[in-house]
C-alpha positions as CSV (number, residue, x, y, z in Angstrom):
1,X,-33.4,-6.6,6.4
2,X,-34.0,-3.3,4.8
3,X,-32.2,0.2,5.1
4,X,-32.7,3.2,3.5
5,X,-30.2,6.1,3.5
6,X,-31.2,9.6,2.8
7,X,-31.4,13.3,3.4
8,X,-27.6,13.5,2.8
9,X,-25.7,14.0,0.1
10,X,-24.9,10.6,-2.1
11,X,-21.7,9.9,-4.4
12,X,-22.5,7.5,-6.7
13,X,-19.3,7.2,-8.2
14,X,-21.0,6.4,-11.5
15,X,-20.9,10.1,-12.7
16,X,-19.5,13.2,-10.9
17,X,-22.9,14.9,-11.2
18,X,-25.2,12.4,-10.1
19,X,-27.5,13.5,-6.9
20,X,-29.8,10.6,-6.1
21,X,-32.1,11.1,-3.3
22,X,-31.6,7.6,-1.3
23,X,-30.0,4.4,-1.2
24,X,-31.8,1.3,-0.6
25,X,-30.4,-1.9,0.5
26,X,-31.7,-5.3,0.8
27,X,-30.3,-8.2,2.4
28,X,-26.5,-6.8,1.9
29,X,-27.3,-5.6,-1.8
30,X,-28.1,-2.1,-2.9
31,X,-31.6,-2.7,-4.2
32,X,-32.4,0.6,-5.8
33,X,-30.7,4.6,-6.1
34,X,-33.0,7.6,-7.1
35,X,-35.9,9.1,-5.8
36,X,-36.6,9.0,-1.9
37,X,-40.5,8.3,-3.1
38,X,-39.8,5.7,-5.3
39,X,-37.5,4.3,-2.9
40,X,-40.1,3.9,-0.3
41,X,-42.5,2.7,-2.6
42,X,-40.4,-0.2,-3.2
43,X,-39.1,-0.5,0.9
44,X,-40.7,-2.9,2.8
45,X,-42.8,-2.1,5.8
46,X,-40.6,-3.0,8.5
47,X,-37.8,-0.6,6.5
48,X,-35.2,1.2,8.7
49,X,-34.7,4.4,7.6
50,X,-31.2,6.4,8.0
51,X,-31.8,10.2,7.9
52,X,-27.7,11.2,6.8
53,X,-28.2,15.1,7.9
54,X,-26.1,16.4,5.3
55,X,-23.4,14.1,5.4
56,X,-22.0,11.7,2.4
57,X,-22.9,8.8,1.7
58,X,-20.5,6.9,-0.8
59,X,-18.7,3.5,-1.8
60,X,-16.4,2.5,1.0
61,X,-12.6,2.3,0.4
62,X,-11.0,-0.7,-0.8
63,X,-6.8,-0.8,-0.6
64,X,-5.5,-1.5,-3.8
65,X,-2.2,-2.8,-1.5
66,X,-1.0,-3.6,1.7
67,X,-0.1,-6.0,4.3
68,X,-2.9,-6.9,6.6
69,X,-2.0,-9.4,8.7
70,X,1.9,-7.0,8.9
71,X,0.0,-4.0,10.5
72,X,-1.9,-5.7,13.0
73,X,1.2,-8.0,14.2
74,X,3.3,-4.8,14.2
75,X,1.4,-2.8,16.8
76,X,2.0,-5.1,19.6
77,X,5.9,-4.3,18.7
78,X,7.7,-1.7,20.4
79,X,6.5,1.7,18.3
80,X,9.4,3.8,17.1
81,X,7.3,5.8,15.0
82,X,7.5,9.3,17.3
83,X,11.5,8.6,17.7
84,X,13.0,11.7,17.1
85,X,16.6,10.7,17.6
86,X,18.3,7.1,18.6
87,X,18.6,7.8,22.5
88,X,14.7,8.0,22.0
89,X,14.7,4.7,20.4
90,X,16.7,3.3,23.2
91,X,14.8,4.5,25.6
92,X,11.4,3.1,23.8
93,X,13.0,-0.3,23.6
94,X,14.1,0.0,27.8
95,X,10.6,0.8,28.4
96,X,9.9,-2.1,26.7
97,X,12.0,-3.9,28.1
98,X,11.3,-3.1,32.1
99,X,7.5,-4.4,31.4
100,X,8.7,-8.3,30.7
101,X,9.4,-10.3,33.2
102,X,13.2,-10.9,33.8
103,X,13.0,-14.5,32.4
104,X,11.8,-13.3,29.0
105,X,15.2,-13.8,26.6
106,X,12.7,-13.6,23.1
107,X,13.4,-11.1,21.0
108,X,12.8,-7.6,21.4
109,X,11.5,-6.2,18.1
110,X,10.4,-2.7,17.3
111,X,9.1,-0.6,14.2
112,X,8.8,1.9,11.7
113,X,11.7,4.1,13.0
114,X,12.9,6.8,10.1
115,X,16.1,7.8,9.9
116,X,15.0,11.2,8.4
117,X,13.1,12.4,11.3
118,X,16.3,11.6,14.0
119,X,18.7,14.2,15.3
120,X,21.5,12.4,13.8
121,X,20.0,11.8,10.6
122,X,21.1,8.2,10.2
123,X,20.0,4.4,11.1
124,X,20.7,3.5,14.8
125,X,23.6,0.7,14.7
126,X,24.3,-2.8,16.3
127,X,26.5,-0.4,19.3
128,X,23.5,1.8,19.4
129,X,21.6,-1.0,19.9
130,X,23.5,-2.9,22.3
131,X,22.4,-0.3,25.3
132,X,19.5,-2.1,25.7
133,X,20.8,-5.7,25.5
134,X,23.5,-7.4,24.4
135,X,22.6,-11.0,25.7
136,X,19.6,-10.6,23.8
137,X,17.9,-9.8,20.6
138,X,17.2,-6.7,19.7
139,X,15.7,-5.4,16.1
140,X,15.0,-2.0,15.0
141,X,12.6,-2.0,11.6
142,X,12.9,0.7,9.3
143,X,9.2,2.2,8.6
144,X,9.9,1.3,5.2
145,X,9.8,-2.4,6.2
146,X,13.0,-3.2,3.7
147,X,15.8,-2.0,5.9
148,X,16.8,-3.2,9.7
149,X,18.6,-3.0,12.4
150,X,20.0,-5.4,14.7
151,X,22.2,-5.9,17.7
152,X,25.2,-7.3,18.4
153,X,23.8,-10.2,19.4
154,X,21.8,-10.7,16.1
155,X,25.0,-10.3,14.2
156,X,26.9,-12.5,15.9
157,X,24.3,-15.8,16.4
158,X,23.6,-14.9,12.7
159,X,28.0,-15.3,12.4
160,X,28.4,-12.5,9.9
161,X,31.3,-11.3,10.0
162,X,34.0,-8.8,7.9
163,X,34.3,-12.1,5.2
164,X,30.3,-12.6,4.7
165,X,29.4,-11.3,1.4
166,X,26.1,-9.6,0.7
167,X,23.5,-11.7,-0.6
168,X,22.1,-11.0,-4.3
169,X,19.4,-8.5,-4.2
170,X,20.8,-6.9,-0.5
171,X,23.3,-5.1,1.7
172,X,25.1,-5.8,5.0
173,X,25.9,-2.3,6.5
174,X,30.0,-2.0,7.2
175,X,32.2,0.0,9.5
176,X,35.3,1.1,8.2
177,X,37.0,-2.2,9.1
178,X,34.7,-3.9,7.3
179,X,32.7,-5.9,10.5
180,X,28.9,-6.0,9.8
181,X,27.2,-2.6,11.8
182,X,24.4,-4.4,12.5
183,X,22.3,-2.6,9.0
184,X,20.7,-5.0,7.0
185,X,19.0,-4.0,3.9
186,X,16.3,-5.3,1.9
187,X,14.7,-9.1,2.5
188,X,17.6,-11.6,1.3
189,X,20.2,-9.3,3.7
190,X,17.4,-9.3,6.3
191,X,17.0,-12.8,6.3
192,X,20.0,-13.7,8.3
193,X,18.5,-12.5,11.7
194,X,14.8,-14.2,10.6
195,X,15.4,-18.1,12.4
196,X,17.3,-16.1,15.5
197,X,14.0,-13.3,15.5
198,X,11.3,-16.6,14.2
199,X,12.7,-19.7,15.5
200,X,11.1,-22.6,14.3
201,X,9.1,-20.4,12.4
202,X,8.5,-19.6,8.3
203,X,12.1,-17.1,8.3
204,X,9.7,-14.5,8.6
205,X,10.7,-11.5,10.6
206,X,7.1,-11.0,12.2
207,X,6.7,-13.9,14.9
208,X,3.5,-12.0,16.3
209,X,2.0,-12.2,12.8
210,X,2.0,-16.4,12.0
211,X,1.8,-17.6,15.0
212,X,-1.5,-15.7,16.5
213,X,-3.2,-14.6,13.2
214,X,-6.6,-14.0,14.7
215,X,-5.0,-11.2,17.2
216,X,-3.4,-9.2,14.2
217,X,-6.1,-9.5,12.0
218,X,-8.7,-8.4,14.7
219,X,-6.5,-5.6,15.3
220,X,-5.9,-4.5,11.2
221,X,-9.5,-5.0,10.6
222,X,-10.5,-2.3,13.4
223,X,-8.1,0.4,12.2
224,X,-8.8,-0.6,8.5
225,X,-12.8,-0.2,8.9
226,X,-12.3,3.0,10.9
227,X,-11.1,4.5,8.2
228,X,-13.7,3.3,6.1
229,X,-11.9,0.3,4.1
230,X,-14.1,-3.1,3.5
231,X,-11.4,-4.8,1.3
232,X,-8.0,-5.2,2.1
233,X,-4.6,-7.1,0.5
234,X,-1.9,-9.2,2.3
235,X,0.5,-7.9,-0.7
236,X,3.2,-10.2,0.0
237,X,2.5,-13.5,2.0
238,X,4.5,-16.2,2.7
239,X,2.5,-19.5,3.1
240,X,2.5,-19.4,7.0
241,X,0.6,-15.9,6.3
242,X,-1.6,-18.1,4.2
243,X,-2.2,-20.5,6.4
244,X,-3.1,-18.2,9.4
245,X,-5.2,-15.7,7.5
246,X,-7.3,-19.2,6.4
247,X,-7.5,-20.3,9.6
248,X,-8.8,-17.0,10.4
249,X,-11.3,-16.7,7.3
250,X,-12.8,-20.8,8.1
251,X,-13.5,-19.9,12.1
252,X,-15.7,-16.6,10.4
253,X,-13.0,-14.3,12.2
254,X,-12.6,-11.9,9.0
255,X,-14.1,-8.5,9.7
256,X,-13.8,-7.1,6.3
257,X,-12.6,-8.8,2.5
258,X,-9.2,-9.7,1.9
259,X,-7.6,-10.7,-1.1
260,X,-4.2,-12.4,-0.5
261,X,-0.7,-12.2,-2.9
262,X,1.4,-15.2,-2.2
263,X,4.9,-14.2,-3.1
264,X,6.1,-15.9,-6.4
265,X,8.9,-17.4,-5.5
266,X,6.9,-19.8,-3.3
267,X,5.1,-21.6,-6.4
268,X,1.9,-22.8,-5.9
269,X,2.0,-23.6,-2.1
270,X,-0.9,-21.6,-1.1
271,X,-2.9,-22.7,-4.2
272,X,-2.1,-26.2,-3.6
273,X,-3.0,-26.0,-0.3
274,X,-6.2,-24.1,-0.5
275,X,-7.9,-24.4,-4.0
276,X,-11.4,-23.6,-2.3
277,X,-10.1,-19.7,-2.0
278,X,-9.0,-19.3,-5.9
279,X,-12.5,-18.3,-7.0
280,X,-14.6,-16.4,-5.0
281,X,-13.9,-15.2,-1.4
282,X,-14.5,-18.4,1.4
283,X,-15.2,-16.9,4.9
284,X,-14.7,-13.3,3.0
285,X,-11.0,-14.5,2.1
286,X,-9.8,-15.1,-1.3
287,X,-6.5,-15.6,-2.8
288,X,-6.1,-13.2,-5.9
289,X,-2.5,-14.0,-7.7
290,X,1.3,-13.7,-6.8
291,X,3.2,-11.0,-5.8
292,X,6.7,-10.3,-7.2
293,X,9.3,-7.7,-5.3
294,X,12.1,-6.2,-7.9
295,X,13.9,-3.8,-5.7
296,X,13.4,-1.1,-2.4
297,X,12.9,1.4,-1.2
298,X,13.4,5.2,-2.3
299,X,13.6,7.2,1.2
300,X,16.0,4.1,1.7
301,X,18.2,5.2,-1.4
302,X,17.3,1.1,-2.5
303,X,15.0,1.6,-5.0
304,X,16.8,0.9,-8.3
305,X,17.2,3.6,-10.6
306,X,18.4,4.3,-14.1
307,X,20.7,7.0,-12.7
308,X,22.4,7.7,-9.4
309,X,20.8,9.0,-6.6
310,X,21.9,12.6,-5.7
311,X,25.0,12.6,-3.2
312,X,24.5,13.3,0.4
313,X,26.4,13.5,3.4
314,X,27.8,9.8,4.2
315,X,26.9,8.5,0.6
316,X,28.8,10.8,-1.6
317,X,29.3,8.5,-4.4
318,X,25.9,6.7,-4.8
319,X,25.1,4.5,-7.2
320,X,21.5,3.5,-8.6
321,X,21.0,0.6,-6.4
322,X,20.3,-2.5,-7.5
323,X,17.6,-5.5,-8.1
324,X,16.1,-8.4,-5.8
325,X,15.6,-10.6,-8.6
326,X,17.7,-11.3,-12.0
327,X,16.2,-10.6,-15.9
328,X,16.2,-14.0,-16.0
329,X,14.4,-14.8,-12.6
330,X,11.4,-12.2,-13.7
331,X,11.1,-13.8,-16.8
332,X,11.0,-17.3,-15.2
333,X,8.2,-16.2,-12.6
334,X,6.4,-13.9,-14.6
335,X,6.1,-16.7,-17.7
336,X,5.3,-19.1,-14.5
337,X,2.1,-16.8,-13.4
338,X,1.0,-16.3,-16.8
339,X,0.5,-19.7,-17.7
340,X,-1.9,-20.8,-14.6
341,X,-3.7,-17.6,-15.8
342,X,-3.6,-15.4,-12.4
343,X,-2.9,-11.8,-11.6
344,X,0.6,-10.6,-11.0
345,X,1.3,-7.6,-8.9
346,X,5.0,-6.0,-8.8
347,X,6.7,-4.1,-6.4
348,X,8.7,-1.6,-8.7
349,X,9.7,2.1,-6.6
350,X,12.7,2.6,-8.9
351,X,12.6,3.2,-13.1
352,X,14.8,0.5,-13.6
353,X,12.4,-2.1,-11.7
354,X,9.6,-0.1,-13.7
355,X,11.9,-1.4,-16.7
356,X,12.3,-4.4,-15.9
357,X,8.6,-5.4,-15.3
358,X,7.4,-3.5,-18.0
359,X,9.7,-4.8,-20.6
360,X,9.5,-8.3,-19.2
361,X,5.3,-8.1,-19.2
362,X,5.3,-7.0,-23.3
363,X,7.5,-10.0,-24.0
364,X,5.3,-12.4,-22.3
365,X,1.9,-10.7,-22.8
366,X,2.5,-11.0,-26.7
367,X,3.2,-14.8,-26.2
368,X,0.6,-15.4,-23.2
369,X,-2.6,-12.1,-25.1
370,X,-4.9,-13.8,-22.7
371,X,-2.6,-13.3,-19.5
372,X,-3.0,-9.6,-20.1
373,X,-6.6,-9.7,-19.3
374,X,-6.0,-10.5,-15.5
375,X,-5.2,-6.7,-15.2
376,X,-1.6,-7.0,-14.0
377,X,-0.2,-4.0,-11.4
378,X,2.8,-1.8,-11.0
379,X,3.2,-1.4,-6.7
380,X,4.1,1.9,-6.0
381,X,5.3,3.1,-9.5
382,X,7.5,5.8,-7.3
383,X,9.6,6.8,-10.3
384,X,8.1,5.2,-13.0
385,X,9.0,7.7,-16.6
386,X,6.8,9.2,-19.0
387,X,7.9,6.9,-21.6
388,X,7.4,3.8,-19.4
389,X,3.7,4.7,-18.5
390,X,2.9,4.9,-22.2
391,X,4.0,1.5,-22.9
392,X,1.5,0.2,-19.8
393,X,-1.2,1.9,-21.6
394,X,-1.8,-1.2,-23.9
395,X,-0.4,-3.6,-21.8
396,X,-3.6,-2.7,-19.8
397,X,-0.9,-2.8,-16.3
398,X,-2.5,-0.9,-13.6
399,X,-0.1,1.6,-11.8
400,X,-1.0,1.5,-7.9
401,X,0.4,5.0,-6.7
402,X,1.5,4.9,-3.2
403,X,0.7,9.0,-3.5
404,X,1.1,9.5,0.5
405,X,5.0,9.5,-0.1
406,X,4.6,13.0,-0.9
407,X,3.6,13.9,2.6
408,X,5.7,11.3,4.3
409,X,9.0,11.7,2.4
410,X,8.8,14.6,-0.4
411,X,11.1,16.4,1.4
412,X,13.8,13.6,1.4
413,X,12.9,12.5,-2.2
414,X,13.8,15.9,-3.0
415,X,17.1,15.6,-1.9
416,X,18.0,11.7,-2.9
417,X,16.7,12.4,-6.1
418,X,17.3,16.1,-6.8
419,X,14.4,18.8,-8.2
420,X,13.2,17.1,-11.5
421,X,13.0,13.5,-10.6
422,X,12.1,14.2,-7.0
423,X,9.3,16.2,-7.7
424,X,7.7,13.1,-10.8
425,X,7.5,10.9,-7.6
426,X,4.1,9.3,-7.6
427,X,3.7,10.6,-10.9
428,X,-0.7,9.9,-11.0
429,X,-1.4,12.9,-13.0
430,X,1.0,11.8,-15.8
431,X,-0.2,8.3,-15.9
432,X,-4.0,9.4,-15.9
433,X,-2.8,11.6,-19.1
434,X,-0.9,7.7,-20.7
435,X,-4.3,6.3,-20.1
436,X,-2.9,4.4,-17.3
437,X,-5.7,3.1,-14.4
438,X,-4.6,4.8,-11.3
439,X,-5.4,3.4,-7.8
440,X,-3.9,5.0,-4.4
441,X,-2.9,2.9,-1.5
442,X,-1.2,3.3,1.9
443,X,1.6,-0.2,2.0
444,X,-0.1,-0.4,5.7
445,X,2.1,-0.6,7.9
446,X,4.2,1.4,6.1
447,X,1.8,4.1,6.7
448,X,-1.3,3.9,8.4
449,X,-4.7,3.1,6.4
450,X,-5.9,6.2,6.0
451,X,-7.8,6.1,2.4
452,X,-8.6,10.2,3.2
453,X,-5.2,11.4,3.8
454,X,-4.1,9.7,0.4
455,X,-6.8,11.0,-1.3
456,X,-5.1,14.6,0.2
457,X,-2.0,13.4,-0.4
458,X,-2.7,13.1,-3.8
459,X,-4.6,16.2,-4.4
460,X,-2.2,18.8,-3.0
461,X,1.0,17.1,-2.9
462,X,3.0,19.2,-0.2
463,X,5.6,17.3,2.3
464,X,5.5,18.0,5.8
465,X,7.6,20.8,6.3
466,X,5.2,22.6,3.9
467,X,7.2,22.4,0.3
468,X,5.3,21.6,-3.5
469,X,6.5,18.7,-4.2
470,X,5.5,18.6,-8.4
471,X,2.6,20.5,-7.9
472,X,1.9,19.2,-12.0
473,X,1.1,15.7,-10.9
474,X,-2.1,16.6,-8.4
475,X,-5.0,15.0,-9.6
476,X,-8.4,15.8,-8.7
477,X,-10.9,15.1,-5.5
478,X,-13.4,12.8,-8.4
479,X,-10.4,10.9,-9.7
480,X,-9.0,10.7,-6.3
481,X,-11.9,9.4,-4.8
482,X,-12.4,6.9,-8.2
483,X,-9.0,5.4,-7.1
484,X,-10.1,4.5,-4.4
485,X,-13.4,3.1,-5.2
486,X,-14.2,2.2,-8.8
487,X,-10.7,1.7,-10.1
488,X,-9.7,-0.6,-7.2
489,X,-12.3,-2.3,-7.5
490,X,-11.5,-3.1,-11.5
491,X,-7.9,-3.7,-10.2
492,X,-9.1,-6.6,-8.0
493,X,-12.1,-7.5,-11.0
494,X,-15.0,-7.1,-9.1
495,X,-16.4,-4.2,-10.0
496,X,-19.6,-5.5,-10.5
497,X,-19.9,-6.2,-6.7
498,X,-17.7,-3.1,-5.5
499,X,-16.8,0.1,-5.6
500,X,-19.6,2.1,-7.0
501,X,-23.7,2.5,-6.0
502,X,-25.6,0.4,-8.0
503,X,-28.4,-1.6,-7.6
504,X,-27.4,-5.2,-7.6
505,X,-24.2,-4.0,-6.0
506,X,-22.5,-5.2,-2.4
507,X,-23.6,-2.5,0.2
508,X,-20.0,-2.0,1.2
509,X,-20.2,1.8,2.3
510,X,-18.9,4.8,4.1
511,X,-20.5,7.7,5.3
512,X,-18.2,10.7,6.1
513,X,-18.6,14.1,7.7
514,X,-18.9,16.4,4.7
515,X,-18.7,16.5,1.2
516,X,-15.4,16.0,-0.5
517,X,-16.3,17.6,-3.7
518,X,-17.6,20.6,-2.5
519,X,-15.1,21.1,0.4
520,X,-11.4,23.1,-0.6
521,X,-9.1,20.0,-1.4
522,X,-6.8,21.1,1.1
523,X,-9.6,20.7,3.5
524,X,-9.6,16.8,2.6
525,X,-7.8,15.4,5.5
526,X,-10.0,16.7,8.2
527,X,-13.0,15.0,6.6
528,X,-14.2,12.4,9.5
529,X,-15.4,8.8,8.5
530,X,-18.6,8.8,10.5
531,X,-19.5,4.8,10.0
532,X,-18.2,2.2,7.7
533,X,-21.2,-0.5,6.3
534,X,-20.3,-4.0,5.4
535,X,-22.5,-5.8,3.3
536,X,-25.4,-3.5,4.8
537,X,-24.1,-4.1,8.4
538,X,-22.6,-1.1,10.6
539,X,-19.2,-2.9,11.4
540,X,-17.8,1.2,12.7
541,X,-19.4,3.8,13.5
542,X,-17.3,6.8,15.2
């Protein structure tokens, strides 16, 4: 099966000024870039040809991180997305609600609600809550994914109480008489409503996700390749994730590539369990390393800092937050990863998690040199300093820049962390200058998986009311577009199949309305993805 593309204009992403003529691909594999006539003359007779009028033609987009198998379980939740004050969550979960049938006691779970965009500028509590049941669970989850809310009766089958103390690396919320609110923050807080939300399930707080794989991954892949990504990451799976997404992969259900992170503290479950998909991808599945979590979030004032956050109104003594794991635990896992030799990717929004990693990778990279070469990752380097991203220079650590934050919360990391650290976050420009390897990604479901609106994001850097937010760190459209394509590609270590058009290379592609080099970068958002190509296959076309 042949297919040549032409008439358009064509990104290589090999060099910003290359203008080839056509693509040809071959049996999935680009088979030759250059000259429409030399193209033909090496097409076979019974070639289709694509004429592009105008458009681009480029590498598709790969997502350097997020959670797969998470987005596609979350949209059959109740969506809180649009709340614009807690009565408007209520009324989302009673609408809800008034759909089941009467008998239906499971829990009623909705997400990505923001505290910032409600009229009362807080998170909705166990009493807020309790208007839609209170003989039944009911969980509110923060867009972020590390903060919650339950009801009353999540609190109470989970028996906290005034005399529960937080667990290490979270944070019950507290009235003023010290009686849980129904606030639980970050995963080891979160995890005593997980058997009540999961029951007889992994503790995970997703029973949609485990327990029918093949639904949410047929639903992620759909909104994943309409925005033109091929490859995707499960960034943090627990070994029920595993086993669905492998169940999934063997019964040829994968739409697109995706590389799965087993979280580190699980060991070596999910390689023990499947050593056929710790090479190359089985059934377009592969498993790619560990990930590790070392604090929050930062519109969630739970990243952990260096300094305090900036006071605000109901948190007028902040501290800096604090870490999910101990110096010594980081050590332990990272020492753990780098002698089986695999890829370890962080979750650091904070500088003190940026720290901690960093510090923690020099120490075992000069006693494991070889560990270094599996290209290790900083997630979402939020606040990551100057003098942190020139020590990950040499480390060769990857920062993956979670660069929509400006448009989602630059406004609010403004004011949590005040004008000259709130304006560094998602600092890409600075860490291109470190020689740092920049790739963009989206934490889907945190946001959605729109590669093109973090490409934007990332290019003009303005919130959305309209405010600069560090206009210093804007990169450009080319090394935008290469963070998304070529250097994720590196990040994941193929990009000799991925990410750029070469001959010999995987026909993973994207054509999109217009060209993003020529158009005005504020432009970028309304580019359209017009069809996405999968190993030479149309798997979208719009």
């Amino acid at each position: 099966m042949e297919t040549l593309y032409r008439s358009g204009r064509i990104l290589t992403m090999v060099d910003q000024d290359d203008a080839p003529d056509s693509v040809l691909v071959r049996d999935g594999r680009i088979a030759f870039v250059g000259p429409l006539a030399e193209a033909r003359a090496q097409a076979g007779a019974d070639v289709t040809e694509v004429d592009l009028a105008g458009r681009t033609l480029m590498p598709s987009f790969i997502d350097s991180h997020g959670h797969l198998l998470q987005h596609g379980a979350l949209s059959a939740l109740v969506d809180l997305e649009h709340a614009g004050s807690i009565a408007d969550i209520v009324a989302a979960f009673r609408t809800r609600l008034a759909e089941r049938d009467p008998s239906d006691r499971s829990p009623l779970i909705g997400a990505k609600y923001d505290p910032n965009l409600l009229a009362e500028g807080r998170h909705p509590t166990r009493y807020d809550l309790d208007q839609v049941a209170a003989d039944q669970p009911v969980f509110a989850l923060h867009r972020s994914m590390h903060v919650a809310v339950g009801n009353s009766f999540l609190v109470e089958s989970a028996g906290l109480t005034a005399e529960t103390p937080d667990p290490e690396g979270g944070r019950f919320g507290r009235g003023a008489d010290g009686a849980p609110d129904g606030y639980v923050e970050e995963h080891p807080a979160m995890a005593a409503f997980a058997a009540i939300l999961s029951p007889g399930g992994s503790g995970g707080l997703l029973p949609g996700g485990a327990s029918d794989p093949a639904r949410s991954v047929r639903l992620a892949a759909q909104d994943y390749l309409r925005h033109g990504i091929t490859t995707a990451q499960e960034g943090a799976a627990d070994p029920a994730t595993v086993d669905g997404l492998a169940e999934v992969a063997r019964s040829g259900g994968l739409g697109l590539d995706v590389v799965v992170y087993p979280v580190v503290q699980s060991g070596t479950v999910a390689y023990d369990r499947y050593p056929g998909f710790a090479g190359d991808y089985v059934g377009r599945l592969r498993l790619g390393g560990y990930k590790m979590i070392l604090d929050g979030s930062p519109q969630a004032r739970s990243a952990w800092m260096s300094e305090p956050y900036e006071p605000v109104p109901g948190d007028e003594n902040p501290g800096c937050a604090y870490p999910i794991h101990t110096p010594d635990e980081v050590e332990q896992f990272t020492r753990t990863v780098a002698e089986q030799g695999r890829q370890l990717i962080v979750h650091c929004n904070g500088d003190a998690a940026a720290e901690l990693w960093v510090s923690t990778a020099e120490r075992v990279g000069a006693e494991y040199p070889d560990w270094l070469e599996t290209r290790p990752v900083m997630i979402h380097a939020q606040t990551v300093r100057d003098d942190q991203l020139e020590r990950m220079a040499p480390l060769g650590m990857i920062a993956s820049i979670f660069s929509v934050h400006t448009w989602f919360w630059g406004d609010v990391h403004l004011r949590n962390f005040g004008p000259v650290r709130g304006r560094r976050v998602s600092p890409a420009c600075s860490a291109l200058d470190r020689g740092v390897r920049v790739t963009l990604h989206q934490d889907s479901p945190v946001t959605p998986p729109d590669m093109l609106l973090s490409i934007w994001a990332a290019v003009n850097r303005i919130s959305r009311t309209g405010r600069p937010v560090g206009l210093e760190e804007r990169i450009s459209t080319w090394e935008a577009l290469r963070a998304v394509t070529t250097e994720a590609a590196y990040q994941y270590g193929e990009e000799n199949d991925k990410g750029s058009l070469r001959a010999g290379m995987r026909a993973d592609l994207v054509i999109l309305s217009g060209d993003p080099l020529t158009i005005a970068p504020q432009d970028l958002r309304d580019l359209e993805v017009l069809a996405t190509i999968k190993d030479g296959d149309v798997v979208y076309e719009a």
